[in-house]
C-alpha positions in Angstrom: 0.3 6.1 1.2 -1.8 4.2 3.5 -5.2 2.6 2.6 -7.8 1.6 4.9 -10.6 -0.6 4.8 -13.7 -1.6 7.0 -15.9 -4.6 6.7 -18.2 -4.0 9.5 -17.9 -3.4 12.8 -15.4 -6.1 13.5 -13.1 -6.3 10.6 -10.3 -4.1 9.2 -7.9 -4.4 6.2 -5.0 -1.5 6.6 -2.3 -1.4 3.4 0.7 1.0 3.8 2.8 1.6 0.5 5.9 2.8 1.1 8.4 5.0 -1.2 12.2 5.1 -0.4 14.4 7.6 -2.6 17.9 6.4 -3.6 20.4 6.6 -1.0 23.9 7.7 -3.4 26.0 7.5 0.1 25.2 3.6 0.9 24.4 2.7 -2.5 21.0 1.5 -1.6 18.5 1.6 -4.5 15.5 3.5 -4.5 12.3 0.8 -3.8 8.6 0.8 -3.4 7.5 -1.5 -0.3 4.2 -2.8 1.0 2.7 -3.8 4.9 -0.8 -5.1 5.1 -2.9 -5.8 8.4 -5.4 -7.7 8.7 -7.4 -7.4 12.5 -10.5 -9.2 13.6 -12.0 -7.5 16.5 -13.7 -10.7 18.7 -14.9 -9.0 21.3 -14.8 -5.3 22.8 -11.4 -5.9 24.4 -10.0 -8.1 22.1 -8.7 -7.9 18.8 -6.6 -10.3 17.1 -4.3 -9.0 14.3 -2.5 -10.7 11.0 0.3 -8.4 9.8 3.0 -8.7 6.3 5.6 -6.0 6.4 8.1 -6.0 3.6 6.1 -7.9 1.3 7.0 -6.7 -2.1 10.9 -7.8 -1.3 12.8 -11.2 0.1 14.9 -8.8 2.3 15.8 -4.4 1.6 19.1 -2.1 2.8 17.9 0.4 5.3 20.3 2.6 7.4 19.4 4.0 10.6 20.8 7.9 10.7 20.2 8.5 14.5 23.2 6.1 15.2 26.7 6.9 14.6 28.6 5.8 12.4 25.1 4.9 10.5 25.7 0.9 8.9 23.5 0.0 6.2 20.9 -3.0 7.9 19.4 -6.0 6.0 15.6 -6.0 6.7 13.5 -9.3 5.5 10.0 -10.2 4.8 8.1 -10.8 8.2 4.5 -11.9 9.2 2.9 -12.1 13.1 -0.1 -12.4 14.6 -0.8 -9.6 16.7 -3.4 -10.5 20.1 -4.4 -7.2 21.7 -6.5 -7.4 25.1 -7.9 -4.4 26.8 -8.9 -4.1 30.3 
């Protein structure tokens, strides 16, 4: 589910909840996850961008299936700043 938010013309506050069903064959647990970005937009050409991913969970199981043989991954909490310049 995403969830967006303008204030003004030069700020924007996106949320993405995310659902992931039970995998049986890894044993990973089903979970509920949240991202959240906050951008600023300074200029025409430039925005500068906060963004949380994982943020309901110190660290999740995901498994990739487009690689073979598919290994469960450990993916953590993470935060950047984000500068975007257009010319």
């Amino acid at each position: 589910m995403r969830s967006q938010h303008n204030f003004g013309q030069t700020q924007r506050l996106d949320f993405w909840l995310k659902y992931k069903s039970r995998n049986e064959a890894f044993n990973i647990p089903e979970r509920i996850n949240l991202d959240a970005r906050y951008a600023w937009r300074a200029s025409r050409s430039t925005e500068i961008s906060l963004v949380g991913q994982n943020l309901l969970h110190r660290h999740a199981l995901e498994y990739n299936s487009d690689q073979l043989p598919s290994v469960p991954v450990e993916i953590g909490r993470s935060a950047y700043i984000r500068l975007e310049y257009r010319f």
